[in-house]
N, CA and C atoms as an extended XYZ file, in Angstrom:
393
Properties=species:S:1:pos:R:3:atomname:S:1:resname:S:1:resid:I:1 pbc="F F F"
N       -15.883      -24.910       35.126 N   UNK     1
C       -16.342      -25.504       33.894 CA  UNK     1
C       -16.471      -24.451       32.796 C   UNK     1
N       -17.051      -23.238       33.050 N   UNK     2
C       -17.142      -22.431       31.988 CA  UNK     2
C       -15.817      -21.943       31.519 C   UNK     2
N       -14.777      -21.760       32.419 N   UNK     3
C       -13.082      -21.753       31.956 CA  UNK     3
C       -13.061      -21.958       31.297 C   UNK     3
N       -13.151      -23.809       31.484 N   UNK     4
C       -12.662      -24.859       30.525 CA  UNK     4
C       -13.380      -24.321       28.782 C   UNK     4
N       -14.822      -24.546       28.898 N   UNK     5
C       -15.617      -24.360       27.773 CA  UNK     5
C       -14.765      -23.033       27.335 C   UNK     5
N       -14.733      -22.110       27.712 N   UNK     6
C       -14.337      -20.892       27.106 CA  UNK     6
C       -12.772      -21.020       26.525 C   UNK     6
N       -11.798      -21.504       27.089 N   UNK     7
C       -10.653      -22.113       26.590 CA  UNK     7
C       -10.589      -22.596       25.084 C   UNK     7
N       -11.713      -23.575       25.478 N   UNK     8
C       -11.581      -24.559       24.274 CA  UNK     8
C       -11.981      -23.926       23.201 C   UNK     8
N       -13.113      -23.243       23.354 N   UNK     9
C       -13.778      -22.334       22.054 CA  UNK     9
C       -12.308      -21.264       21.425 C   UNK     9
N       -12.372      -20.822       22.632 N   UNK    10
C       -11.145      -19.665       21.722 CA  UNK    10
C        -9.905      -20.779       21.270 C   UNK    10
N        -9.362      -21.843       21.597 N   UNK    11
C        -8.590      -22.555       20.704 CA  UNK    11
C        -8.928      -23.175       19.852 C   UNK    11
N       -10.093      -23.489       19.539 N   UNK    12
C       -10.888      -24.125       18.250 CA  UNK    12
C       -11.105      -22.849       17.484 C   UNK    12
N       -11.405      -22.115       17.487 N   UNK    13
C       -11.524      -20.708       16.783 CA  UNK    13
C       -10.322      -19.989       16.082 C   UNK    13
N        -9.029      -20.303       17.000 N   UNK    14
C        -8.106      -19.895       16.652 CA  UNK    14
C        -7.559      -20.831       15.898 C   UNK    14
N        -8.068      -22.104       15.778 N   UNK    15
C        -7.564      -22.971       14.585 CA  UNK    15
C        -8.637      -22.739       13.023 C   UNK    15
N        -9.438      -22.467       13.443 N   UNK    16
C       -10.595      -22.544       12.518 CA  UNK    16
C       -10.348      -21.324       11.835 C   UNK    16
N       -10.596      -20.291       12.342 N   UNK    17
C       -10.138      -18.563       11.508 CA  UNK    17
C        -9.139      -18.311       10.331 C   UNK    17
N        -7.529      -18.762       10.577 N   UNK    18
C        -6.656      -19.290        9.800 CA  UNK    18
C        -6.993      -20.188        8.791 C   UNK    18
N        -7.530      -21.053        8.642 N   UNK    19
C        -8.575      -22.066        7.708 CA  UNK    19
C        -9.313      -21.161        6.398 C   UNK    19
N        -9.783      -20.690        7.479 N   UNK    20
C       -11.138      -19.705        6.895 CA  UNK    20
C       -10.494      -18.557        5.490 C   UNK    20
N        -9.503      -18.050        6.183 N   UNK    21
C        -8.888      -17.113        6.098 CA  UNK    21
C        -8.223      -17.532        4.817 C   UNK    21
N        -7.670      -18.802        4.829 N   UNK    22
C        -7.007      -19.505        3.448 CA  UNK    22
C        -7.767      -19.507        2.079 C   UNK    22
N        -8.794      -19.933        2.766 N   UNK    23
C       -10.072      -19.866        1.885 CA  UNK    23
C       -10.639      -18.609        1.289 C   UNK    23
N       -11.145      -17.916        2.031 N   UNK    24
C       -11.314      -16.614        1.725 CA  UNK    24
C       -10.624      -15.833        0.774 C   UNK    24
N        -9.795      -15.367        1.073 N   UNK    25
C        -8.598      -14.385       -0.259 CA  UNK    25
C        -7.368      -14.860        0.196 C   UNK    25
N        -6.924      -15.915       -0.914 N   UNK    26
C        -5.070      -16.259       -0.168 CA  UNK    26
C        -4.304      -15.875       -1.426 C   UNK    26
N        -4.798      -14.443       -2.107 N   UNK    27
C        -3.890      -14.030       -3.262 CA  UNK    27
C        -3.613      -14.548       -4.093 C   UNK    27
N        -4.290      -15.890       -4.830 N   UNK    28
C        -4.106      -16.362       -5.775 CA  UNK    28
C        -5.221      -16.604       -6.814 C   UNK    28
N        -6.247      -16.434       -6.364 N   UNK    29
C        -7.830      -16.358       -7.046 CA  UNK    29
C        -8.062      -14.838       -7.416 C   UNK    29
N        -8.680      -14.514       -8.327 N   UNK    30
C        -9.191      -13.352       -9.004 CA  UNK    30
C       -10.313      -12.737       -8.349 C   UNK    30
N       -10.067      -11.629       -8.205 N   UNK    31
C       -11.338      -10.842       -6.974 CA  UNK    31
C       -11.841       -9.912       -7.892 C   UNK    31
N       -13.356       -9.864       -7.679 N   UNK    32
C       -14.268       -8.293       -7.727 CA  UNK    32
C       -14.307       -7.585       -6.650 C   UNK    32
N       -13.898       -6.234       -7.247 N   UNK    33
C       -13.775       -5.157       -5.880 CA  UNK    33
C       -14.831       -4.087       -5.598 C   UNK    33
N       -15.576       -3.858       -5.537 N   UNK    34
C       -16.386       -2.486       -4.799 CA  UNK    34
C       -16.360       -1.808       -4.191 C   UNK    34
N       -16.310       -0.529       -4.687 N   UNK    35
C       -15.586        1.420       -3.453 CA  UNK    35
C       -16.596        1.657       -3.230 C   UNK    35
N       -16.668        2.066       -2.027 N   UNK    36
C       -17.711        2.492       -1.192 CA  UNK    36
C       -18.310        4.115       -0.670 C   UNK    36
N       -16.820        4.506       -0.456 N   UNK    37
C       -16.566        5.689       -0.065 CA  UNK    37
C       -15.263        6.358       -0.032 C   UNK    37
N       -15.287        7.543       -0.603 N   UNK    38
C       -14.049        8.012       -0.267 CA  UNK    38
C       -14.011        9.290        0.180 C   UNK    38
N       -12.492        9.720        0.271 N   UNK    39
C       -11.491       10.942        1.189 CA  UNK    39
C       -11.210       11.938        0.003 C   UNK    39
N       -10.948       12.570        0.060 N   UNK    40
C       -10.072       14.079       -0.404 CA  UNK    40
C        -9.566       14.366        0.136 C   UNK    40
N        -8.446       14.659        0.514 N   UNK    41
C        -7.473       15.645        1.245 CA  UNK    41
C        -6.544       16.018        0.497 C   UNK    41
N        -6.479       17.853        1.409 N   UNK    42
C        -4.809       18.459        0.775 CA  UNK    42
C        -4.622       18.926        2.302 C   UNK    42
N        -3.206       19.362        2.078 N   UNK    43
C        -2.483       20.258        3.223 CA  UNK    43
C        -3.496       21.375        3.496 C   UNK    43
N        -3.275       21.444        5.047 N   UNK    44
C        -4.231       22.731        5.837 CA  UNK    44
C        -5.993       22.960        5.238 C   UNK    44
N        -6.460       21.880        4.736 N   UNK    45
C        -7.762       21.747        4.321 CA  UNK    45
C        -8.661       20.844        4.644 C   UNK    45
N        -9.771       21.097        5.118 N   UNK    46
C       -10.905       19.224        5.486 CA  UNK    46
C       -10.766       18.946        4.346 C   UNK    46
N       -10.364       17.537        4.801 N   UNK    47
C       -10.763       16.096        3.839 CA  UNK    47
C       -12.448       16.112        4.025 C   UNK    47
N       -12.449       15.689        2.219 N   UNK    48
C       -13.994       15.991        1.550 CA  UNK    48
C       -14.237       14.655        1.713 C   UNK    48
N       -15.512       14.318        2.065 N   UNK    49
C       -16.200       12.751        1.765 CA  UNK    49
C       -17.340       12.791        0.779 C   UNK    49
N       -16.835       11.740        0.247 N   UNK    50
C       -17.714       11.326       -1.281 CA  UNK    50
C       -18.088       10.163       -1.436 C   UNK    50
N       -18.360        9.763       -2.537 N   UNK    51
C       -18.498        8.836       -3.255 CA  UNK    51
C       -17.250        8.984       -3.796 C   UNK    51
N       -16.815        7.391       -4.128 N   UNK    52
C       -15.766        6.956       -5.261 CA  UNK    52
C       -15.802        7.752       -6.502 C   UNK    52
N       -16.763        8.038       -6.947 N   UNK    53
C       -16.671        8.335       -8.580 CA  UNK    53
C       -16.155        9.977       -8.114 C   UNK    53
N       -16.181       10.701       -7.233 N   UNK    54
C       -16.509       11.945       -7.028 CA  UNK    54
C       -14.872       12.496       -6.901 C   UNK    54
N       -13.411       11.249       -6.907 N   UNK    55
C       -12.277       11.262       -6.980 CA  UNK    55
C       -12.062       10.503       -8.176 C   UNK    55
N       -12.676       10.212       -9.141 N   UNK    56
C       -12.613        9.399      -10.020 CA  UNK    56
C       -12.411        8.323      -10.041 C   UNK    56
N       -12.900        7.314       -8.849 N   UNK    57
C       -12.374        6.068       -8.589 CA  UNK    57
C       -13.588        5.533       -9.206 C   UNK    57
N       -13.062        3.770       -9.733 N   UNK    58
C       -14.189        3.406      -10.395 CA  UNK    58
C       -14.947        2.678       -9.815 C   UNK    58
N       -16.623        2.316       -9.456 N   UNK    59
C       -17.183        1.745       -8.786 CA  UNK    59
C       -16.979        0.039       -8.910 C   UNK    59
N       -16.330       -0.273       -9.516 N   UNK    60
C       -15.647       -2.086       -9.444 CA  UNK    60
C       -14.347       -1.766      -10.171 C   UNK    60
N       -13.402       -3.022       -9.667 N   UNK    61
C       -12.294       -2.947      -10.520 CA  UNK    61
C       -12.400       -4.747       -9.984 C   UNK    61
N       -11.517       -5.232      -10.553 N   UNK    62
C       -10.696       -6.746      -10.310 CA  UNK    62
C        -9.340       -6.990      -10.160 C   UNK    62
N        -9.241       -8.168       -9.101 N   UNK    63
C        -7.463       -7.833       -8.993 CA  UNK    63
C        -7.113       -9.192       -9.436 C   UNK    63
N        -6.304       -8.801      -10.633 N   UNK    64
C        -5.532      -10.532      -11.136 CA  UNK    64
C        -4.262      -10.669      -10.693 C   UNK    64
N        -4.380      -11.577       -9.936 N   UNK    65
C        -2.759      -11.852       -8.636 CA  UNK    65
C        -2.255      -12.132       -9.610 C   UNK    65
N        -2.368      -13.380      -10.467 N   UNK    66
C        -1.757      -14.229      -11.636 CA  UNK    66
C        -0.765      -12.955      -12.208 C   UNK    66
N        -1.715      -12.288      -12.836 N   UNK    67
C        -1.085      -11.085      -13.877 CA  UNK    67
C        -0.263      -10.181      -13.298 C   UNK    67
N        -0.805       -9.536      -11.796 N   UNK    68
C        -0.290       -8.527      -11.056 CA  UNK    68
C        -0.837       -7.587      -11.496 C   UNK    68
N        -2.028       -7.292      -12.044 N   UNK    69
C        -2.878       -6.098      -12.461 CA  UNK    69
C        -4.063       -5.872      -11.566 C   UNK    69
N        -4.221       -4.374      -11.553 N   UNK    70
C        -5.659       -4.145      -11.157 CA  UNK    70
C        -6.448       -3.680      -12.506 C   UNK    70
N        -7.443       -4.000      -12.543 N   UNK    71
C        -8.006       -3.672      -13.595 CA  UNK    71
C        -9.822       -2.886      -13.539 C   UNK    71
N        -9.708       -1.754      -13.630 N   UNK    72
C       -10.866       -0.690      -13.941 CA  UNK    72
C       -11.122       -1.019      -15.218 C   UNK    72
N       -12.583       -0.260      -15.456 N   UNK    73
C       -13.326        0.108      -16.482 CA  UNK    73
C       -12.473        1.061      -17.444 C   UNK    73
N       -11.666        2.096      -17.253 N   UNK    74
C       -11.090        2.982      -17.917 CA  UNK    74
C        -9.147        2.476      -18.074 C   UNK    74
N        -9.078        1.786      -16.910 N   UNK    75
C        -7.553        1.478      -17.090 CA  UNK    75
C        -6.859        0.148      -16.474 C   UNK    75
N        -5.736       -0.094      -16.560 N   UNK    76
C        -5.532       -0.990      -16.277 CA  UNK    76
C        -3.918       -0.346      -15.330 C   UNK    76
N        -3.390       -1.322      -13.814 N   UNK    77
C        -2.449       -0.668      -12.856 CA  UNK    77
C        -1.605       -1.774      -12.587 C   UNK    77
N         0.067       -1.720      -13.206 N   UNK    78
C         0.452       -3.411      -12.497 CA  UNK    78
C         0.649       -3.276      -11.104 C   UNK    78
N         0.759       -4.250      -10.105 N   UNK    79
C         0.776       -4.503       -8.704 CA  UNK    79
C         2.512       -4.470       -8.863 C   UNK    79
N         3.498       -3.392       -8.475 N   UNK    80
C         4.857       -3.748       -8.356 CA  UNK    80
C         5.394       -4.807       -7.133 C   UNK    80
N         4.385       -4.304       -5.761 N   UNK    81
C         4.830       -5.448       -4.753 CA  UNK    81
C         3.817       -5.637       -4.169 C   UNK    81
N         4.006       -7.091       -3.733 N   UNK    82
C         2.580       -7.565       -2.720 CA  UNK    82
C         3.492       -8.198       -1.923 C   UNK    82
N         2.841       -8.190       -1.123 N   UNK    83
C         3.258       -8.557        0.864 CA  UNK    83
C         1.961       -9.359        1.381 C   UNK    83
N         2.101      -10.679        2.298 N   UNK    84
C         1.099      -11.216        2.703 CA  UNK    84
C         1.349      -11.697        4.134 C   UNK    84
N        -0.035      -11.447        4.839 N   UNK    85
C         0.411      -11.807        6.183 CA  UNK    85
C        -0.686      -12.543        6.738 C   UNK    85
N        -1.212      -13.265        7.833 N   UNK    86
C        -1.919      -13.874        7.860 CA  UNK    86
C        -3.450      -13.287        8.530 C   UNK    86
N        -3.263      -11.922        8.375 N   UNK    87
C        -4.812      -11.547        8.647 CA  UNK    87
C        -4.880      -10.058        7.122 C   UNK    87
N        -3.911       -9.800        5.985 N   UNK    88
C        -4.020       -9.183        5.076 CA  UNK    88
C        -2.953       -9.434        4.341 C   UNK    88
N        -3.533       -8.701        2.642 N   UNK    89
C        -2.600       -8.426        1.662 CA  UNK    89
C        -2.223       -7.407        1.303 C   UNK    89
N        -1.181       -6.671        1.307 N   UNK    90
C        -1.063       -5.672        0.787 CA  UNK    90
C        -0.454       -5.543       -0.616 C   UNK    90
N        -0.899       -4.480       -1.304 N   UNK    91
C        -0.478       -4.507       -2.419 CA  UNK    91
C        -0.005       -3.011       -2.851 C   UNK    91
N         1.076       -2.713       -3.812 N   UNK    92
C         1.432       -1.017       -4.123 CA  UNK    92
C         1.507       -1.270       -5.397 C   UNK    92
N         1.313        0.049       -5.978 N   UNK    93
C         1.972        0.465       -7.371 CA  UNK    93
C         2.308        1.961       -7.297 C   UNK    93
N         2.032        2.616       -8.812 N   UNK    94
C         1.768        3.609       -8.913 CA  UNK    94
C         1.601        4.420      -10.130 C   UNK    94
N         0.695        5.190      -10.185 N   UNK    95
C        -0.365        5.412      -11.099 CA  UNK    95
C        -0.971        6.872      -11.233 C   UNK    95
N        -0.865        7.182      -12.586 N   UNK    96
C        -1.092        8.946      -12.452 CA  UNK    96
C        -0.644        9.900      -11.452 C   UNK    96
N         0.915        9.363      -11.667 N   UNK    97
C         1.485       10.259      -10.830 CA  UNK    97
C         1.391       10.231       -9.475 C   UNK    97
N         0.721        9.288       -8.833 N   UNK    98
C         1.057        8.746       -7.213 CA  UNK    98
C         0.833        7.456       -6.814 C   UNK    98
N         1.941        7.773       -5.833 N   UNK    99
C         1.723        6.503       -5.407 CA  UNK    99
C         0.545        5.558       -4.383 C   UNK    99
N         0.305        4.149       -4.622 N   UNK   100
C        -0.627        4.138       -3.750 CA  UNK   100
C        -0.851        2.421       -3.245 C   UNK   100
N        -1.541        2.602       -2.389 N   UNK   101
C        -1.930        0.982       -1.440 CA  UNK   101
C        -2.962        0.432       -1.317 C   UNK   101
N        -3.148       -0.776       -1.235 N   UNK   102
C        -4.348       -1.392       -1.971 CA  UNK   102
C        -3.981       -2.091       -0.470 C   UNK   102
N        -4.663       -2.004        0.545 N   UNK   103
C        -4.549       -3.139        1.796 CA  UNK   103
C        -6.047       -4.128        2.160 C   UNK   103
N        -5.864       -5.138        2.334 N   UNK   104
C        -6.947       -6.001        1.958 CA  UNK   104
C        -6.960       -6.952        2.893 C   UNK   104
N        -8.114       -6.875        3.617 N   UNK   105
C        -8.474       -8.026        5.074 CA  UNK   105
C        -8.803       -9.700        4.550 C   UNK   105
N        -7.897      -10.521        4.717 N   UNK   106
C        -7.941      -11.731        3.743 CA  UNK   106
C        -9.194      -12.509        4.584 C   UNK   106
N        -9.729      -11.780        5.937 N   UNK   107
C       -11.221      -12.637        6.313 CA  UNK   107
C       -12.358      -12.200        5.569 C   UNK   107
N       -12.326      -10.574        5.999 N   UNK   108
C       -13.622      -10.160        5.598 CA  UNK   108
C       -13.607       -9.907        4.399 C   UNK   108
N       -12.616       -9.168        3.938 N   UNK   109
C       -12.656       -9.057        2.331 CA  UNK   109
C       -12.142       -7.525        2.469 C   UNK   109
N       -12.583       -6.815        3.539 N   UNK   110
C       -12.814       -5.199        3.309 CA  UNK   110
C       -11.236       -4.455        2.793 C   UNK   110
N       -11.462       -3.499        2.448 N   UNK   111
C       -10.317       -2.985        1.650 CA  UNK   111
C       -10.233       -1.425        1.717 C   UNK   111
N        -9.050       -1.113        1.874 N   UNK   112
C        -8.689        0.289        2.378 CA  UNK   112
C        -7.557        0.602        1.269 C   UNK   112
N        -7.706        1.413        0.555 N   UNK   113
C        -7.203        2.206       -0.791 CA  UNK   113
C        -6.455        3.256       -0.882 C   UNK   113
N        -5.127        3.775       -0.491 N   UNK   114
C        -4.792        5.187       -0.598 CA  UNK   114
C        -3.907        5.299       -1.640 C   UNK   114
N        -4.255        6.746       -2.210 N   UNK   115
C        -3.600        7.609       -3.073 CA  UNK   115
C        -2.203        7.921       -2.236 C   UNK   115
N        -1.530        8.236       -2.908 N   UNK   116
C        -0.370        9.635       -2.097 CA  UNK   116
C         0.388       10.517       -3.230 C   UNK   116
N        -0.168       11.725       -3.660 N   UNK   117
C         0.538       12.898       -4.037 CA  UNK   117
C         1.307       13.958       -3.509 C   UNK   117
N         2.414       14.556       -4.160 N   UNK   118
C         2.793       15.571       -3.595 CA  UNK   118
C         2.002       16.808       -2.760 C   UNK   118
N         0.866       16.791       -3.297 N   UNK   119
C         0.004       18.070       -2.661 CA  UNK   119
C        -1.635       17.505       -2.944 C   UNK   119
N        -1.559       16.410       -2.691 N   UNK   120
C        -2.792       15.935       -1.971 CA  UNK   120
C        -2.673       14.494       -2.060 C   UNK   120
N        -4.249       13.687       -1.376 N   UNK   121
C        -4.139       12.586       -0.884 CA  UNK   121
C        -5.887       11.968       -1.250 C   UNK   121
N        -5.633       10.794       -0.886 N   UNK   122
C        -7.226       10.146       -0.939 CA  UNK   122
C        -7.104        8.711       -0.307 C   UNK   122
N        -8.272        8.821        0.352 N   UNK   123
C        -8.599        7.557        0.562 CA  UNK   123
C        -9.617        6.686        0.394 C   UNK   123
N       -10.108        5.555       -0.128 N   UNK   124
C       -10.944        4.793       -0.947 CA  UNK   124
C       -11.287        3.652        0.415 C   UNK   124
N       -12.604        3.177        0.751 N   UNK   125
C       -13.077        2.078        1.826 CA  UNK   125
C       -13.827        1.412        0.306 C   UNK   125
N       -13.484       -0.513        0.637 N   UNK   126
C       -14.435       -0.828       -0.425 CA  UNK   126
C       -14.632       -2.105        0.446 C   UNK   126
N       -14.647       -3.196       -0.206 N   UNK   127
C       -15.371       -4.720       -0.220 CA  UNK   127
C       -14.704       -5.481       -1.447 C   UNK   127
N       -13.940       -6.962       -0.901 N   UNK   128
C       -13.668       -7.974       -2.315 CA  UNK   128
C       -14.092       -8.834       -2.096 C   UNK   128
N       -14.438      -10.032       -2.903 N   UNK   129
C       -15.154      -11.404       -3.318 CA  UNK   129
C       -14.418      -11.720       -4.354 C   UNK   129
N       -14.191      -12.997       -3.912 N   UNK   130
C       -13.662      -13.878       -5.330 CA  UNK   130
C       -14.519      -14.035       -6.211 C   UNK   130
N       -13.395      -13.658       -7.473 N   UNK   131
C       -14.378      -13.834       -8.750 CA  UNK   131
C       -15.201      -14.926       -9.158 C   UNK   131
């Protein structure tokens, strides 16, 4: 009996999550974003941990799918490609000279940010909510 029960839950769950998931961020609604923490890195050196502002990242930005922009307090970044899959979004551009990835968990929201320069790197952990 507990099989059974346990069966059923994980196939009701696995219908329900996907649902959820639609709901949540399906790339077409306008999000507020929040950085949490970030990376520094160069070649043959520890990666520094900071705060966002401490790489100049801005503590909110918003992402307008519509437009294909990210949009900070100081600037504005178009989205050249987005890719969607059914547990994230990814998104690229590139901006002051590097390139970079905006990858985004369409359940939880959480969001993983990297830079990429010739001679260094960063990485950004944040949080999105629809606007």
């Amino acid at each position: 009996m507990k099989i059974v029960t346990f069966a059923l839950v994980l196939f009701v769950s696995a219908l329900i999550v996907p649902a959820f998931a639609e709901e949540a961020i399906d790339g077409t609604k306008p999000l507020i974003c929040a950085t949490i923490q970030a990376f520094s890195c160069a070649p043959g050196e520890e990666c520094e941990r900071g705060l966002p502002e401490s790489v100049g990242a801005p503590q909110f930005l918003r992402i307008d799918f519509a437009k294909k922009e990210i949009i900070g307090p100081q600037r504005t970044t178009q989205i050249r490609l987005m890719e969607k899959s059914d547990e994230q979004i990814t998104l690229q551009g590139f901006e002051l000279g590097m390139g970079w990835v905006f990858a985004l968990d369409r359940i939880t929201g959480k969001a993983t940010i990297t830079f990429a320069g010739r001679d260094e790197g960063f990485v950004i952990f944040g949080a999105c909510t629809a606007q």
